[in-house]
C-alpha positions, -999 to 999 in steps of 0.1 A, spaced: 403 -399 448 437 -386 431 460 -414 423 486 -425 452 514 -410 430 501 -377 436 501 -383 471 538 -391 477 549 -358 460 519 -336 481 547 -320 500 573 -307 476 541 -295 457 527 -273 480 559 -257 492 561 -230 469 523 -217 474 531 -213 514 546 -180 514 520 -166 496 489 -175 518 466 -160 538 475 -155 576 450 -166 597 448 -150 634 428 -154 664 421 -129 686 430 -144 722 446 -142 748 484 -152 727 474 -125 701 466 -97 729 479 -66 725 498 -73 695 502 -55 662 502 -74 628 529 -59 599 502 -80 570 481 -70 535 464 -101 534 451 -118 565 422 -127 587 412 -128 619 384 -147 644 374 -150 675 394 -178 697 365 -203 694 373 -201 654 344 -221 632 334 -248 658 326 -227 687 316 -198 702 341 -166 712 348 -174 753 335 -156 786 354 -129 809 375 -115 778 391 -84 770 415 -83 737 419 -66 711 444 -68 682 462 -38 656 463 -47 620 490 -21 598 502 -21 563 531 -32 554 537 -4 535 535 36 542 518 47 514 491 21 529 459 20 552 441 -6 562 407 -19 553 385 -44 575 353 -65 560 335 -89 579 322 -114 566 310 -133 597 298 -109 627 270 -125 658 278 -116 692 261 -112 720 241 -81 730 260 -87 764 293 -83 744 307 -58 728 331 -53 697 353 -20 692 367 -3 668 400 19 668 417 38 644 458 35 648 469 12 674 453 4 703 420 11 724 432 51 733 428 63 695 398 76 680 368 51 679 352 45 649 314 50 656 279 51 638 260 55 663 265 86 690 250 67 716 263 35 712 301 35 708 307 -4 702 286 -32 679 267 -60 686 243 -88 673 252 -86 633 254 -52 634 286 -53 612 278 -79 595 289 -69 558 310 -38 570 337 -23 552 356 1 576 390 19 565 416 37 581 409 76 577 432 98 560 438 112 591 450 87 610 490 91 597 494 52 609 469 37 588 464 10 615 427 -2 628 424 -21 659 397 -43 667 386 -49 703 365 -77 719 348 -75 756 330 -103 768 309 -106 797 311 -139 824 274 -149 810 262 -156 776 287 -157 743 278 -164 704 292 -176 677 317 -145 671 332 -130 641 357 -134 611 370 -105 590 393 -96 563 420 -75 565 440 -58 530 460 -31 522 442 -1 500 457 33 487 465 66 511 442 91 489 410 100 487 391 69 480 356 75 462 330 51 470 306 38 440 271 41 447 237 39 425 214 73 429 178 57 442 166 57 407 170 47 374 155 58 337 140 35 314 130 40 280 106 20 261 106 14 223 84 46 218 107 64 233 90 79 263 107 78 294 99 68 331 117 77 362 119 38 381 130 31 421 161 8 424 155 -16 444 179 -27 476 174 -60 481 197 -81 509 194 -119 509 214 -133 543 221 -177 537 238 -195 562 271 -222 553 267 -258 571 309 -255 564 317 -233 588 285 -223 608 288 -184 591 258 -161 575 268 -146 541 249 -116 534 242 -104 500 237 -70 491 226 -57 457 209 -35 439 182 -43 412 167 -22 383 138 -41 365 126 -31 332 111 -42 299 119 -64 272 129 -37 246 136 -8 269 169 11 268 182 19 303 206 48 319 223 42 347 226 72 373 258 66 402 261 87 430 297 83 442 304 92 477 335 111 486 341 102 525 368 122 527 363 151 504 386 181 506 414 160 526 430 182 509 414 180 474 378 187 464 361 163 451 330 160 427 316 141 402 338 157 370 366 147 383 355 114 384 362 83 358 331 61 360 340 22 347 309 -1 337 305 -35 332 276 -44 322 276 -82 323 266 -85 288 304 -87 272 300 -49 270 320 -24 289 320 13 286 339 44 304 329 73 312 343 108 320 328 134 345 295 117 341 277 98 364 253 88 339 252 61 312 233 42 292 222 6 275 205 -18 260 205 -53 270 190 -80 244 205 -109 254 203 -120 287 174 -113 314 194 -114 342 229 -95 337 253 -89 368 265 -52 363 292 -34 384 305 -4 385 344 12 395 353 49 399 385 62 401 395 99 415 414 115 383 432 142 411 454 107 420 439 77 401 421 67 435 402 36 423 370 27 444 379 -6 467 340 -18 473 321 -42 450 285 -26 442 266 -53 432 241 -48 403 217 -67 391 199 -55 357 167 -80 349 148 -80 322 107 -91 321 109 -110 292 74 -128 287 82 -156 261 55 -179 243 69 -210 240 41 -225 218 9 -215 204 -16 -218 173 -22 -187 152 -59 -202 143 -82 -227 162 -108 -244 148 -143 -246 171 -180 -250 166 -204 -220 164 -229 -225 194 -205 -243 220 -185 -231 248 -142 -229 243 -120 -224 267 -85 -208 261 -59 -220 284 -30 -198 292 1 -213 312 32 -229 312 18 -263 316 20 -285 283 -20 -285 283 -26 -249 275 -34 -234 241 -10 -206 251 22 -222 264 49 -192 279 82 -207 282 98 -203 315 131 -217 304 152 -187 319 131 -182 356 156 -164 378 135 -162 407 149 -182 430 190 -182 428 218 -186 449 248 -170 436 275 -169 461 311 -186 454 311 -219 482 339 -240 484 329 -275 482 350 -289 512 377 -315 505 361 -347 523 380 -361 549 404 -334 552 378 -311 565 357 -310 598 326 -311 570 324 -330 543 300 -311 528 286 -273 517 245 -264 517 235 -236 495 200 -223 505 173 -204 486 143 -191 506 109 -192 486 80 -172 500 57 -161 475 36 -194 471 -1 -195 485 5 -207 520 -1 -246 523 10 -247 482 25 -285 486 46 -307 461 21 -329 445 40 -345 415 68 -347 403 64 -326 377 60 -298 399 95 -292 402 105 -282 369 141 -277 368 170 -277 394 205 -262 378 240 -257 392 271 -235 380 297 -262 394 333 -272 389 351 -302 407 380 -328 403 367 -364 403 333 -362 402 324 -399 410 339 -384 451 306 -363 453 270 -365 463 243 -340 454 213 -337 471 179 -317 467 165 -308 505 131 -295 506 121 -271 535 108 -303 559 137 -318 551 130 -344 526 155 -349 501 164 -360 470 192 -376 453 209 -357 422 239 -373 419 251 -407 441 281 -410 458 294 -438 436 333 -443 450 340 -443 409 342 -415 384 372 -395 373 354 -371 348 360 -335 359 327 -316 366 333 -279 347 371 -269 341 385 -278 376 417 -264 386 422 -294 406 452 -283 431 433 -291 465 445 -282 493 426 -285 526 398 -264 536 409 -231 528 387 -210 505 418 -185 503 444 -206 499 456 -197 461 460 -237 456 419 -236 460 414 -212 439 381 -219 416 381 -232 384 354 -227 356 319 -235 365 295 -255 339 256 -256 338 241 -288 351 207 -293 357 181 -316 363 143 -318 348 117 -346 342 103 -325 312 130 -298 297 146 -328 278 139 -360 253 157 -388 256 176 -409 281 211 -395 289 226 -387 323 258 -405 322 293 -389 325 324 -410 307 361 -401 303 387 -395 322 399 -357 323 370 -331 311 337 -341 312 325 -346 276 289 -327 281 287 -292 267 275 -272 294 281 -239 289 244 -234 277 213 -240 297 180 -252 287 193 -270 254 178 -298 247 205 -320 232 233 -310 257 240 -298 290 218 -320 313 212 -349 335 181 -367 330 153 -380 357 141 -405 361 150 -425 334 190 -431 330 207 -448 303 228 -461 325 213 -478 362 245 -495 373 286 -490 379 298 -512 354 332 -503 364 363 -469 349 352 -434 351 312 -437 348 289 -416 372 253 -424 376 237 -391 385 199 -384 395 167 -412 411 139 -387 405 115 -363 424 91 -384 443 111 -383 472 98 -345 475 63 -350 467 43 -336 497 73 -307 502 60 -275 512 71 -255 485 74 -223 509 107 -225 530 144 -227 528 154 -248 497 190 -265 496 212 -278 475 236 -303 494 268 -310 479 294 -338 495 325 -346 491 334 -381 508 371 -385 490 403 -366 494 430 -345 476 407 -328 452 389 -292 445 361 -279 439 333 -244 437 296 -245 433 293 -209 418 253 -204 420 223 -227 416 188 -220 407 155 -238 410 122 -231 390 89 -244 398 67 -257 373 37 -226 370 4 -243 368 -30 -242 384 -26 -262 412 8 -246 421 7 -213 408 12 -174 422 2 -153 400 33 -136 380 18 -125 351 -17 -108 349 -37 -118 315 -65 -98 295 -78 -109 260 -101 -86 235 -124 -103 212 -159 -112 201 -184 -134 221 -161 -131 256 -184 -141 284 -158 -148 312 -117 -153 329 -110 -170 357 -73 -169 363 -57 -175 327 -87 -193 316 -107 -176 289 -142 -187 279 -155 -181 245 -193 -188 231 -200 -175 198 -235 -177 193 -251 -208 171 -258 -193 139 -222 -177 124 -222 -137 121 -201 -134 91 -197 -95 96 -180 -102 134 -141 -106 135 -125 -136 145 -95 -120 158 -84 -123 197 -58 -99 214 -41 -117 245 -25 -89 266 4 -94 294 12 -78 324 41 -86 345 45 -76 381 72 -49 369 46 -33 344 61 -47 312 33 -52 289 34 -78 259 6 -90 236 -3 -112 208 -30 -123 186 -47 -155 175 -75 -165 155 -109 -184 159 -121 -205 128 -157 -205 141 -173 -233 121 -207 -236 116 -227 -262 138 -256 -272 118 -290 -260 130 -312 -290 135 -349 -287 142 -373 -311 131 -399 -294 151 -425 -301 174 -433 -341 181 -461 -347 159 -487 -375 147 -488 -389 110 -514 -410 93 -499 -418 61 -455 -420 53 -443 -390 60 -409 -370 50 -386 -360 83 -363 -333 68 -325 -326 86 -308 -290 72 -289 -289 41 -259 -267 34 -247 -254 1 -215 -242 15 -203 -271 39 -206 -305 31 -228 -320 58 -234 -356 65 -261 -377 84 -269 -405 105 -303 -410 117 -315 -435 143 -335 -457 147 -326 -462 108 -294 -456 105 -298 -436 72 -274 -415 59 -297 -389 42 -306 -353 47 -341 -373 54 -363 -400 65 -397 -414 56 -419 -427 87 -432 -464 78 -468 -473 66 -485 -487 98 -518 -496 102 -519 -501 141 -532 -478 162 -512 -457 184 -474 -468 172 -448 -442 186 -417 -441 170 -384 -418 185 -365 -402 154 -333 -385 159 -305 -373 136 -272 -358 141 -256 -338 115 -218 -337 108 -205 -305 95 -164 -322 86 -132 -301 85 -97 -310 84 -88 -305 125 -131 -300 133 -161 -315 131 -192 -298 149 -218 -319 155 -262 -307 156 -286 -327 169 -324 -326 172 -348 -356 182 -386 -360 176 -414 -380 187 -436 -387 159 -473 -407 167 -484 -432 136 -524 -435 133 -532 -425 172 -566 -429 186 -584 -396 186 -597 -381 215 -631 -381 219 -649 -349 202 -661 -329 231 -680 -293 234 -708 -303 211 -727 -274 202 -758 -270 178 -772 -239 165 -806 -232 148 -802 -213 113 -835 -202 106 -827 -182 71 -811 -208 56 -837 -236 74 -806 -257 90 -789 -267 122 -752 -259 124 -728 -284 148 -700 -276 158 -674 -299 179 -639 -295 191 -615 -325 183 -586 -332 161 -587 -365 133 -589 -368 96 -627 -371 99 -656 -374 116 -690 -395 114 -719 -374 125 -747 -401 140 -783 -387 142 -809 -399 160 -788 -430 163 -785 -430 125 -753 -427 102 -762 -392 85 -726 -379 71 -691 -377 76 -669 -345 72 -633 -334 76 -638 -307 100 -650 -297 133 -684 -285 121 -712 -300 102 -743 -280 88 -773 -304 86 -802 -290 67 -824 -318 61 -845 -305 95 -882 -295 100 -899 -270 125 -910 -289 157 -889 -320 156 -864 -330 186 -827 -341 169 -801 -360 188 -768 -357 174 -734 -380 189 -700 -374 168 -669 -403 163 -636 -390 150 -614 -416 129 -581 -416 123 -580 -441 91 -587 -475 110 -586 -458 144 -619 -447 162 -627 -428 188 -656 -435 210 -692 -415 206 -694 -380 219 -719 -371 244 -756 -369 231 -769 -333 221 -806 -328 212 -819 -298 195 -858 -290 189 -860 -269 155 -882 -245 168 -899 -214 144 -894 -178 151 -921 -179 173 -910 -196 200 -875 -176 206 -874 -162 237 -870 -125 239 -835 -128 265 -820 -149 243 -811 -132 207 -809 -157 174 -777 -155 160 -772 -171 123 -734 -175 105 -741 -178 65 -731 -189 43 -710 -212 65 -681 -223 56 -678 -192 34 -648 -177 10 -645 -140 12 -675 -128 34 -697 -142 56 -724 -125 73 -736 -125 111 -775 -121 117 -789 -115 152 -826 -112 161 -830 -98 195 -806 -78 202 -813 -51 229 -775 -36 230 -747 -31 214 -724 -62 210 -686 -71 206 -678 -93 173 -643 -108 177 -627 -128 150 -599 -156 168 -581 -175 152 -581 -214 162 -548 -207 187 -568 -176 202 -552 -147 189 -580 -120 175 -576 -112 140 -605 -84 140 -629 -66 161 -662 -53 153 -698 -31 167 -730 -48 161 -756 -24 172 -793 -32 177 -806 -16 152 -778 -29 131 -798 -67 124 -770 -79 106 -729 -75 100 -707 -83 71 -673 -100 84 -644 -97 52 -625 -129 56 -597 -119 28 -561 -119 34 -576 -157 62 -562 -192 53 -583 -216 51 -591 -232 82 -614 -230 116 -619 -198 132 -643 -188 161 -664 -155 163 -675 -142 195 -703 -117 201 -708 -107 237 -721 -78 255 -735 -75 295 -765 -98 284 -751 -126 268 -719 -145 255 -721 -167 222 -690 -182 200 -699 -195 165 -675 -214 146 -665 -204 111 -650 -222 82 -630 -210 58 -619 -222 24 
């Protein structure tokens, strides 16, 4: 609110801008049939902004320059009627001059059929006059129609136009023929009821490319009475970059833009034959895929052996972080009036931007899904306004609260209100400044505006971190302490639960009088992550050990053991939804994860050495458990109990500066167990050698043989050759196996009667081992034997080592035990008649 001086001197004030205004006229039944002398003027329906045109009408109105050297041009901005209704239009005065038509068939508009028109008086028509004609029905109405009428030049008036395509070229310099896209984007002002519909043209192309331009000027009324063509054509470009550029008899042109990615180009030809400038706005916008890394790590540290997974995003969580601090996906960019309170029907203005390329359902869950909101604004007084964030289901939040305090100007305000009239020259916009809001684009608490005339924040550049914004939630300031202050935004949660699809709008109110201002264009970006995410940007990455993507995640598992000779280098590749392509490269420090394995759980009889892995490049530490050392080993106590079990583990720390990989291994190790009873006794008569060979299958340090109840020997393996025997007598034989001060029970009995040659039955050959245990050879003796036999040597796990012929004739077979380890083998001779193992020692 101005001052009261300013009030009292309102009227001498505005007395000098009144001649120059815009006329305003309605087209009713006063205005009927009348013809308006008038280069600036408008005209609507009788029921004007608040209601709809009336039933049972038939009007119509001329418009003519004021000047003969004139014709008249008509744009409507507002056009709904009826399909009952009809609208006509006339060139010259009145409805019994040609009609202008653009469709045979249909010689009158309807619904928003001319909605964004720009008719002209033809060349032909000597008066330069266009009438405009409205029938209405006694039924159904709707909410009508505005238009502007001006005054253009009598000559041949080129219209500027874009061909359907556009060349790019990239940094190679290889060309590509692109579409231009037409896009029209139709939002709807709570101030006075009206659609605005915006029609442009885009071209979208890639960060580095270089860009020509092709027009295609349209000549309307060529050869009335010149020719026209494009060499006599003057073509002048503005690219929206600060550079401008003419040229002659060439509709094509071409640039470079590196600074901005969205640039608002525009284009004006004039007709050399009579300097006939173009009179309609051709709306270009040039935008530029510009995929930006706002953060990332050339090199990351991880463990050989364990899964990593890259992030790629915008969220702060990702190992790849792409800036999205210039998103100019969802814009409004129209020129509103912000009403002036009071002194208009609405206080208010509602800017809308429709989003509709979110998953269906996509909600609001946090605040920090809503990443920025921003406004191009300029106003008088900002402390009269409130600004308000409405969501599609109509939740909103506050931005800025209607304080009743607060003189600092919002932008450069020209600050000579005057009613509700966007074309008053006394409303006339100022300069607009960037505000926006953010929970996350900033650091620190600010938010507060002080002073009294300009507003002291720099605005002029977005997305700075030290200037240019309001802050939510936190505010420096929570109160009016009283002067010029202005508390602005409370915060996002109010939106949480906000379809994100939908009509978005920023509300802008002003509750106070006498003062001016525009809101220029307004954006709004959502924060991209993986909850609230469409996918923009399609990622690929080459590299070693690769297993899988899902989305932007990439998951890595280099194997355990490092492969020096494999490269660590990854290549992330980008590609936008235009076909721009971007890369870059990172690397993985794969460090190695120390390879633990203390092997197979095992039983001990005496201390014993545990051994963890040792590395002469990295320096590794240890910490064992249950012993808590800090070794590369461990000894296992000195028990004498039988059957203690003791659980060993270690885990192995391989350090670095921002890693430490971790290997681990556990082991069950058995102090002094009980043996297992020996089981499979077997005894074999040796007659050459006059002995009985046992044989026995258990494992322990040794063994006490029992004979005929009587202690007789002890032995350290499974086989015992007793040759204190004689022909005829019957020996009993029992085995225990001892672990130092552990003892198993008694095998099962086994008799054998030492019987002569004699007595051998003829089935059943005699088969002799000697000398057993043996070094080098040993040799196999069988008496009986009727047809050739198989001799397999096993080892004790069962894997044969050799096989051999034993024929009948044959008697006996030399077995060569080089290249053998000491220890217990078995030999196996077998053919259809019979199957015997022998055990064999060697050592």
């Amino acid at each position: 609110m101005k001052k009261l001086l300013l009030v009292v001197f309102v009227c001498a004030f505005l007395l000098p801008f009144l001649g120059n205004s815009q006329s305003i006229y309605r087209l009713d039944s006063i205005y009927n049939q009348r013809t308006v002398r008038n280069c600036y003027s408008s005209l609507i329906d009788d029921g004007g902004s608040i209601r709809n045109y009336s039933n049972n009408q038939d009007v119509w109105i001329a418009f003519c320059p004021t000047y003969s050297d004139k014709r008249m041009k008509i744009n409507f901005s507002v056009f709904d009627i009826h399909p009952s209704d009809r609208v006509e239009i006339y060139y010259g005065v009145g409805i019994n001059g040609t009609a202008y038509i653009e469709n045979p068939q249909q010689p009158y508009f309807t619904n928003q059929e001319l909605l964004g028109k720009e008719i002209i008086a033809p060349l032909s028509d000597t008066s330069g006059c266009l009438t405009v004609r409205l029938v209405s029905d006694s039924a159904l109405n709707s909410t009508g129609f505005k238009a502007e009428f001006s005054c253009i030049q009598r000559c041949q008036i080129p219209i500027a136009a874009l061909d359907t395509f556009f060349i790019k070229y990239n940094a190679a310099g290889q060309a590509t023929i692109v579409p231009v896209r037409d896009i029209i984007d139709t939002t709807f002002n709570l101030f006075d009821n009206t659609f605005t519909t915006n029609h442009y043209k885009t071209l979208n192309f890639c960060d580095g490319d270089s860009i020509v331009f092709v027009a295609k000027p349209l000549f309307p009324e060529n050869n009335s009475p010149y020719p026209q063509d494009i060499s006599s054509c003057i073509f002048d470009w503005n690219f929206g970059d600060g550079t401008v550029q003419t040229v002659y008899g060439s509709n094509m042109v071409g640039h470079k833009f590196t600074k901005n990615v969205l640039n608002f180009v525009s284009l004006k030809i004039t007709d050399s034959n009579q300097t006939c400038e173009s009179t309609n706005e051709l709306k270009i916008r040039a935008i530029m895929s510009k995929i930006s890394i706002k953060s990332m790590l050339d090199s990351l540290d991880i463990c050989s052996g364990t899964p990593f997974n890259y992030l790629v995003g915008y969220e702060n969580n990702n190992n790849l972080i792409l800036s999205s601090n210039f998103n100019k996906a969802y814009s409004y960019d129209s020129t509103s009036l912000i009403p002036d309170g009071p002194n208009c029907w609405t206080p208010c203005v509602e800017a809308k931007i429709t989003v509709d390329n979110y998953p269906s359902g996509t909600l609001i869950r946090n605040t920090s899904d809503i990443l920025s909101v921003c406004m191009n604004i300029e106003h008088s007084f900002a402390g009269d306004l409130s600004i308000e964030l409405v969501c599609p289901n109509g939740s909103n939040t506050i931005l800025k609260h209607f304080t009743f305090s607060g003189g600092a100007h919002l932008g450069e305000a020209f600050d000579q209100s005057n009613g509700c009239d966007p074309n008053n020259p006394q409303n006339a916009p100022g300069i607009g400044w960037n505000y926006c809001f953010s929970n996350q684009l900033l650091n620190g608490q600010r938010g507060v505006l002080t002073g009294n005339t300009v507003s002291p924040i720099d605005s002029s550049h977005m997305y700075l971190t030290q200037t240019g914004y309001f802050q939510t939630p936190n505010q420096s300031a929570t109160s009016m302490p009283g002067g010029w202050e202005v508390v602005d935004l409370n915060g996002f949660s109010n939106l949480i639960g906000c379809p994100i699809n939908g009509d978005w709008q920023l509300r802008i109110c002003d509750y106070w009088g006498s003062d001016n201002g525009y809101l220029f264009s307004w954006d709004l970006e959502f924060l991209q992550n993986n909850q609230n995410s469409f996918v923009v940007d399609t990622f690929t990455m080459d590299g070693a050990y690769l297993i899988g993507i899902q989305d932007s995640v990439f998951t890595i598992i280099p194997p355990l053991e490092i492969d020096t000779n494999v490269s660590n280098r990854y290549k992330i590749n980008f590609v936008d939804v235009f076909g721009c392509t971007f890369d870059t490269s990172f690397y993985l420090n794969i460090i190695q994860t120390p390879i633990v394995n203390l092997g197979n759980d095992t039983s001990v009889f005496e201390p014993t050495i545990i051994y963890a892995p040792i590395s002469l490049v990295d320096n590794y530490t240890y910490l064992w458990q249950p012993t808590q050392q800090t070794s590369a080993q461990t000894t296992t106590p000195d028990i004498l109990e039988c059957d203690s079990t003791i659980n060993y583990s270690v885990e192995v720390f391989n350090r670095n500066p921002l890693k430490t990989c971790i290997g681990y291994d556990e082991i069950t190790v058995r102090i002094n167990p009980t043996p297992a009873i020996p089981i499979n006794l077997d005894a074999q008569i040796n007659m050459p050698q006059n002995n009985i060979i046992l044989t026995w299958e258990s494992e322990a340090l040794k063994y006490d043989i029992y004979r005929n109840e009587t202690y007789i020997a002890s032995t350290t393996y499974p086989i015992f050759i007793d040759p204190n025997v004689t022909v005829g007598e019957n020996y009993c034989y029992r085995i225990k196996a001892i672990n130092n001060s552990c003892e198993s029970e008694f095998s099962e009995n086994l008799c054998k009667n030492f019987i002569g040659l004699n007595s051998i039955s003829k089935d059943e050959p005699l088969i002799t081992l000697y000398p057993n245990p043996a070094k080098s050879i040993t040799t196999l003796k069988v008496e009986g034997l009727e047809e050739v036999a198989n001799v397999s040597l096993y080892d004790i796990s069962g894997r044969m080592l050799k096989q051999l012929k034993l024929y009948p004739n044959q008697k006996e077979l030399e077995i060569d035990l080089n290249n053998l380890s000491d220890g217990v083998y078995n030999i196996r001779i077998e053919n259809n008649d019979f199957k015997k193992v022998k055990k064999l020692i060697v050592q």
